[in-house]
PLY file of the C-alpha trace (Angstrom):
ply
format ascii 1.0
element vertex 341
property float x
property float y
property float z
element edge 340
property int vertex1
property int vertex2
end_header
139.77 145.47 52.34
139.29 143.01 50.08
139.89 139.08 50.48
142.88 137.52 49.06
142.35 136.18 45.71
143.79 132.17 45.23
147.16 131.50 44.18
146.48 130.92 41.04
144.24 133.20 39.96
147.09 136.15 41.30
150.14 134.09 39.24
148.12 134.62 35.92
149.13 137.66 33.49
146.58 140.76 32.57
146.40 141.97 29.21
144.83 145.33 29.26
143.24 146.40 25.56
142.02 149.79 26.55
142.94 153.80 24.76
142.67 155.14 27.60
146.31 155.52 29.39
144.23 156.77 32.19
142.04 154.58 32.43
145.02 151.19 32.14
146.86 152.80 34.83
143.69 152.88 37.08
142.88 149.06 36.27
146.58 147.95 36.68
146.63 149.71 39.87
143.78 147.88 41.02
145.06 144.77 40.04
148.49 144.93 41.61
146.21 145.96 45.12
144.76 142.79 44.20
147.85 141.01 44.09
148.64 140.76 40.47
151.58 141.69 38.94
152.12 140.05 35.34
149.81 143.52 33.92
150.72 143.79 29.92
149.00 146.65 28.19
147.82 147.67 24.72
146.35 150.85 23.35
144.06 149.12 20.70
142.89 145.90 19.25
146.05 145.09 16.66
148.61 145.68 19.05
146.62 143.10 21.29
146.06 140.62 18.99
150.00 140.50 18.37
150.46 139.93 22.07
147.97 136.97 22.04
149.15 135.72 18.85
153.20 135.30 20.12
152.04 134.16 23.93
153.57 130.47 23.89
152.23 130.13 27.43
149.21 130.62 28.75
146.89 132.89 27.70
146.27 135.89 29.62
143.08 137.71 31.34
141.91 140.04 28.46
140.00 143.26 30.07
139.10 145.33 27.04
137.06 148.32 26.26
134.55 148.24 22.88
135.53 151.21 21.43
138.76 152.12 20.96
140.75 153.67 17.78
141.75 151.60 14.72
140.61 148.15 15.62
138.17 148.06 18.07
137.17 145.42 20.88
134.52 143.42 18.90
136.83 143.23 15.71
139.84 142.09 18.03
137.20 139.56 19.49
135.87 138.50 15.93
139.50 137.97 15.12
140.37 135.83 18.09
137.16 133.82 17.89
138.21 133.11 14.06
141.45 132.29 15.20
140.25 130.41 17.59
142.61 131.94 20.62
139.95 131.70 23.52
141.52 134.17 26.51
139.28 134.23 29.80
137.57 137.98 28.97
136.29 140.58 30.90
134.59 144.02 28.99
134.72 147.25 30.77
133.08 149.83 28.73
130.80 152.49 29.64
128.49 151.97 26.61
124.47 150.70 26.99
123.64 147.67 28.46
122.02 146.52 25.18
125.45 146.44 23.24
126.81 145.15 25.85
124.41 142.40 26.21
124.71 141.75 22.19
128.51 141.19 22.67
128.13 139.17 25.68
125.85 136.82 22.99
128.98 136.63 20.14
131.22 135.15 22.98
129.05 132.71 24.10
128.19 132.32 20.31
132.20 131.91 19.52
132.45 129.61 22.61
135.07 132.35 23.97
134.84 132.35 28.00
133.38 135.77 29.64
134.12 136.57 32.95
131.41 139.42 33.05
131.70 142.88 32.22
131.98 145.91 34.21
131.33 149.90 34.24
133.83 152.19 33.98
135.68 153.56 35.61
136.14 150.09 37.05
135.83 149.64 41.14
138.17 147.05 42.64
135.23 145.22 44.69
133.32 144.60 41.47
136.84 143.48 39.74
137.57 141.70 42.13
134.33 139.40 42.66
134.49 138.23 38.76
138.23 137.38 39.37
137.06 135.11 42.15
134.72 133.59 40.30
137.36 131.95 37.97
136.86 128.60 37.51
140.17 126.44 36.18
139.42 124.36 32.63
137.30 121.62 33.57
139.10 118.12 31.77
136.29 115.77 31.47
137.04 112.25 30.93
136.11 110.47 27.88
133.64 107.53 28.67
133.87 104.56 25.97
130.70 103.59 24.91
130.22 100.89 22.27
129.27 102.21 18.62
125.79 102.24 17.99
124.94 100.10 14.98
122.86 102.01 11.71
119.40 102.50 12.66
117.14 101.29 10.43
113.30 101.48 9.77
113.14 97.93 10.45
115.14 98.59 13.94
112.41 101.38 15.07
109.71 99.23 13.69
110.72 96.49 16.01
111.43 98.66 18.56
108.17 100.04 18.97
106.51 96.84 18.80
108.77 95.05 21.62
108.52 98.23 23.72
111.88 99.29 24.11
111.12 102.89 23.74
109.61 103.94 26.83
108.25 107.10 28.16
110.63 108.54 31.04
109.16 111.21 32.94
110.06 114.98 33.62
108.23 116.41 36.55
106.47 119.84 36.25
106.64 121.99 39.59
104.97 125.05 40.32
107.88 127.59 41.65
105.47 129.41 43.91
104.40 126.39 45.85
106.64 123.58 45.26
103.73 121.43 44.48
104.15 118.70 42.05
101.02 119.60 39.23
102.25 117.13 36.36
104.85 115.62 34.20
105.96 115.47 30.91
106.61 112.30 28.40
109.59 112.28 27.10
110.90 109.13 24.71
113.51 106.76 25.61
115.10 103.93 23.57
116.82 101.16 25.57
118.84 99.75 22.72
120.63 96.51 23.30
124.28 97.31 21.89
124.22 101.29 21.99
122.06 101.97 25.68
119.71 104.46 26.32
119.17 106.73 23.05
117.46 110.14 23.04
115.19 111.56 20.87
117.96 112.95 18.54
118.35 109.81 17.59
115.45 108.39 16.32
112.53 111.12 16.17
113.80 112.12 12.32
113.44 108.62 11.25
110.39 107.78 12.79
109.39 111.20 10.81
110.84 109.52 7.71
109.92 106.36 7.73
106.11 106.69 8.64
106.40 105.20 11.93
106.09 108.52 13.54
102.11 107.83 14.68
102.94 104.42 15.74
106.07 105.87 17.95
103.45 108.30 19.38
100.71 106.21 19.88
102.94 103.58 21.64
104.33 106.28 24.21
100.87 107.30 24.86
99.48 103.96 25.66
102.47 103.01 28.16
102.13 106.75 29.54
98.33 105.94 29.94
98.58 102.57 31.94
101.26 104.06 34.14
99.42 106.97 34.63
96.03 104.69 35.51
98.45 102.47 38.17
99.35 105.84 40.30
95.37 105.61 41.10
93.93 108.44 43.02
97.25 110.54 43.69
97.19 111.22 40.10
93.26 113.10 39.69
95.17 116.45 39.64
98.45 115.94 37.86
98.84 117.06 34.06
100.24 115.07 31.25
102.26 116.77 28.93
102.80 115.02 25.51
105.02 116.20 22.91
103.21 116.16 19.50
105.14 116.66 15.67
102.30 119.52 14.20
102.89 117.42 10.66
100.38 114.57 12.73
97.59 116.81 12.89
97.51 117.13 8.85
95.78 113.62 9.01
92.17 114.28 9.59
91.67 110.79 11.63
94.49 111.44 13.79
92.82 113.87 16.42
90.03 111.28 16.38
92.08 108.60 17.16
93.93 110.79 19.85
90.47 111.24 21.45
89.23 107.92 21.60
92.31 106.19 23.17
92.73 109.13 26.01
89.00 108.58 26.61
88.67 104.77 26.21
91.59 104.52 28.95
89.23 106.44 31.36
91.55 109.37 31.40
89.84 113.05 30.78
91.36 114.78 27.93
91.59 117.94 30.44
94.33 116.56 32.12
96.72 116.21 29.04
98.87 119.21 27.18
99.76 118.53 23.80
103.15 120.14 23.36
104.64 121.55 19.28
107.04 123.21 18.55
106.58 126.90 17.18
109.26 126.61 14.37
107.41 123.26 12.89
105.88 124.88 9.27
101.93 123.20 8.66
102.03 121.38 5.52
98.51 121.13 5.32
97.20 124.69 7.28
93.12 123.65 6.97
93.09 120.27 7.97
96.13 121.05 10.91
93.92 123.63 12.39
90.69 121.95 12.22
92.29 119.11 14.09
93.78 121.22 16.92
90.11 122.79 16.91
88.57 119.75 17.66
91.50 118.18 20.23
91.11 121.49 21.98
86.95 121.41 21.70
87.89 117.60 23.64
89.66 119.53 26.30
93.44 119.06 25.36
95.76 121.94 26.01
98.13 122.93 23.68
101.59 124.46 24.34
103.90 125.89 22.21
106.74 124.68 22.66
110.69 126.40 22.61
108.84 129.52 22.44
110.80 132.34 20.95
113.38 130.55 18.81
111.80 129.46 15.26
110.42 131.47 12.40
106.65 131.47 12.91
104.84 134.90 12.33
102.67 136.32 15.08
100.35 135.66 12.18
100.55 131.86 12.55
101.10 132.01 16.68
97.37 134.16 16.79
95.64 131.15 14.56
96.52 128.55 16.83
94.68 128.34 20.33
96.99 127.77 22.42
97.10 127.27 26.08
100.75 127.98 27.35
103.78 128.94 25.97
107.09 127.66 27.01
109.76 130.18 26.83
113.04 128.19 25.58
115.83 127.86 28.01
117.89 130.07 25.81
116.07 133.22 27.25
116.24 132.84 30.84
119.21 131.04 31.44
121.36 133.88 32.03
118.57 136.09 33.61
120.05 135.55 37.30
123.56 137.58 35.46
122.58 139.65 32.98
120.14 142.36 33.14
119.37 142.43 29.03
118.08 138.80 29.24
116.07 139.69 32.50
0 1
1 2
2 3
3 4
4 5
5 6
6 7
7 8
8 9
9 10
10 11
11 12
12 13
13 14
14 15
15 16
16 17
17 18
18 19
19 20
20 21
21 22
22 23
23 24
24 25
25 26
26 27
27 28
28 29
29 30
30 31
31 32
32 33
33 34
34 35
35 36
36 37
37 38
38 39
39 40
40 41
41 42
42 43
43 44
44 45
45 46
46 47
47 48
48 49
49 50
50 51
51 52
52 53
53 54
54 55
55 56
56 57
57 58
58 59
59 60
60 61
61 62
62 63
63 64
64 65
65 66
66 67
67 68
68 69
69 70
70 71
71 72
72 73
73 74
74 75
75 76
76 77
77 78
78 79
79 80
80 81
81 82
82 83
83 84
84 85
85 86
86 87
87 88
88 89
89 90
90 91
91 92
92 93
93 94
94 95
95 96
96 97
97 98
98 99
99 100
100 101
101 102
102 103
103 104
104 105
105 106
106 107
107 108
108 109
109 110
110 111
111 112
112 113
113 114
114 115
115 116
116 117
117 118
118 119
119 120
120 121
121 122
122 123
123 124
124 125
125 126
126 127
127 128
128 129
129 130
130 131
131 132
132 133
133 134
134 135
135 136
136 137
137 138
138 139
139 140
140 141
141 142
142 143
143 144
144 145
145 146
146 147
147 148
148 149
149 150
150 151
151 152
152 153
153 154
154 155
155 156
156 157
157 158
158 159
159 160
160 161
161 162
162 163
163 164
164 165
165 166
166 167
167 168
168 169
169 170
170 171
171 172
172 173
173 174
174 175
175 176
176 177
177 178
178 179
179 180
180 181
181 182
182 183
183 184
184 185
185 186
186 187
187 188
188 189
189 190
190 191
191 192
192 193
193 194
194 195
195 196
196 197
197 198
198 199
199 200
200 201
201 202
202 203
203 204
204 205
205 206
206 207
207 208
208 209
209 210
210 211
211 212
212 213
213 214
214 215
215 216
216 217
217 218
218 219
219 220
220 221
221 222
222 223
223 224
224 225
225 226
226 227
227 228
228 229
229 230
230 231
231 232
232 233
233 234
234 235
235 236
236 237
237 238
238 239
239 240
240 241
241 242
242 243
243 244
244 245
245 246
246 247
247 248
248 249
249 250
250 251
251 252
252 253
253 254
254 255
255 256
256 257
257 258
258 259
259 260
260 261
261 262
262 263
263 264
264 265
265 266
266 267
267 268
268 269
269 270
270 271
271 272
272 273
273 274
274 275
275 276
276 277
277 278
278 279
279 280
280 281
281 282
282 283
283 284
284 285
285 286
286 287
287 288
288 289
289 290
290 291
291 292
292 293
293 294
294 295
295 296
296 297
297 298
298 299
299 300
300 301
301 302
302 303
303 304
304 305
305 306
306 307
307 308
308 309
309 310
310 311
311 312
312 313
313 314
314 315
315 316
316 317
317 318
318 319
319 320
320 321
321 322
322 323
323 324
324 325
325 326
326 327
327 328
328 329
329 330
330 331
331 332
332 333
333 334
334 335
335 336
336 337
337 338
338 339
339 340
């Protein structure tokens, strides 16, 4: 036997999208063993959509098959998404796990909440652990911050100069060990009327304005001293530093990069320069004879969101990279769903 499912999770109404009259009556019967009772059925997508369209309460549970006759589960999803009616949903289909997977991406695309999806014909334990895992709408409260003013050139200018945009620091562990092996610079502005500003922020008009190498130079030279003031518990920690690939198109700037990391008495072994794989060279020779020469120093280089921008393998085999950092968008649902894994 099975545990009791909450209170409210047994008051909410099924609606069951599925051609299969055998296959409804099995899933309403194990819902009412579960302890639900408000079970509303339709035999394909536009009788559905009607349903959802004239509910004036809450919306119900929507467990729907993919492939059913006339308008079928991802066209009654499309339609919902565009309508934006967002039901909690739950797919039970018996078709391959990478279809599956690729409709599992156009909720989370459409911002529509998925329960999971199951095999059919459905078993009641596997029902009922993504019932269970419910979670009510989260209400998060609005925080007033004051507007932040217009940012200016002259604002990042001065901001750069006075130091208010500071490296914060994100560690790097090793998942095998635990071990601490490095951290990574990322930029902070303390602003006086807005707070603490992110990258989002500033980085494109830094880009615009020209004050991008100042910007980076300034982070490394605070990330240098603070590195030099953790003394010997720092010989075998890494540096990461994030690096815009349109930098490297100025011949003097790998120079430069060289002589500060080495006039600081830090090794350039210890420091990973990070770029993004979707940033385009605007100057191909003179970007790749400066990440030649950084990496003939000793510098790493990573690539960074791996997997999500539109360089060819063509481009990614030119560039000597070190590591690769697979973007968060790949393994985040790993642990759940065995297409991602």
């Amino acid at each position: 036997s099975l545990p009791a499912l909450p209170d409210r999770i047994r008051q909410q109404p099924v609606l069951l999208v599925l051609d299969s009259p055998f296959q409804r009556g099995l899933i309403c019967a194990l819902s009412q063993r579960l302890g639900i009772h408000d079970i509303r059925q339709a035999g394909e997508g536009r009788a559905a959509l009607a349903q959802l369209r004239a509910s004036r309460e809450a919306l119900p549970l929507l467990v729907l098959d993919l492939e059913m006759p006339g308008m079928d589960g991802i066209e009654l999803l499309q339609c919902l998404a565009e309508e934006r009616i967002h039901p909690q949903v739950i797919i039970a289909s018996g078709r391959e796990a990478a279809l599956i997977s690729t409709v599992e991406s156009m909720l989370h695309a459409c911002g529509m909440p998925l329960l999971g999806s199951l095999e059919k014909p459905l078993a009641g334990a596997a029902l009922h652990r993504l019932l269970v895992n419910q979670r009510p709408p989260v209400h998060t409260a609005v925080v007033s911050r004051p507007p932040c003013p217009e940012l200016g050139a002259a604002d990042l200018a001065t901001a750069i100069g006075r130091g208010d945009i500071r490296p914060y620091y994100q560690p790097k562990v090793a998942l095998q060990s635990g071990r601490l092996i490095g951290y990574e610079v990322l930029a902070r502005w303390q602003h006086a009327q807005a707070g603490l500003l992110l990258p989002g922020r500033f980085i494109a008009l830094a880009c615009r304005s020209g004050l991008l190498h100042e910007l980076t130079f300034s982070l490394l030279q605070q990330a240098l001293q603070d590195l030099r003031g953790l003394g010997h518990s720092a010989e075998a920690l890494h540096m990461a530093l994030n690096l815009d690939i349109s930098l490297l198109a100025d011949r003097s700037f790998a120079e430069q990069l060289i002589a500060r990391v080495r006039g600081a008495g830090s090794q350039p072994g210890r420091w990973i320069l990070e770029v993004t794989e979707s940033a385009l060279m605007h100057n191909p020779a003179v970007t790749l004879g400066s990440v030649g020469r950084l990496r003939l120093a000793g510098f790493g280089l990573s690539i960074d969101d791996y997997g999500t921008g539109f360089s060819t393998l063509q481009q990614l085999s030119r560039l000597p990279f070190t590591e690769l950092k697979i973007d968060r968008a790949f393994v985040a649902d790993a642990q759940r769903n065995q297409r991602a894994r």
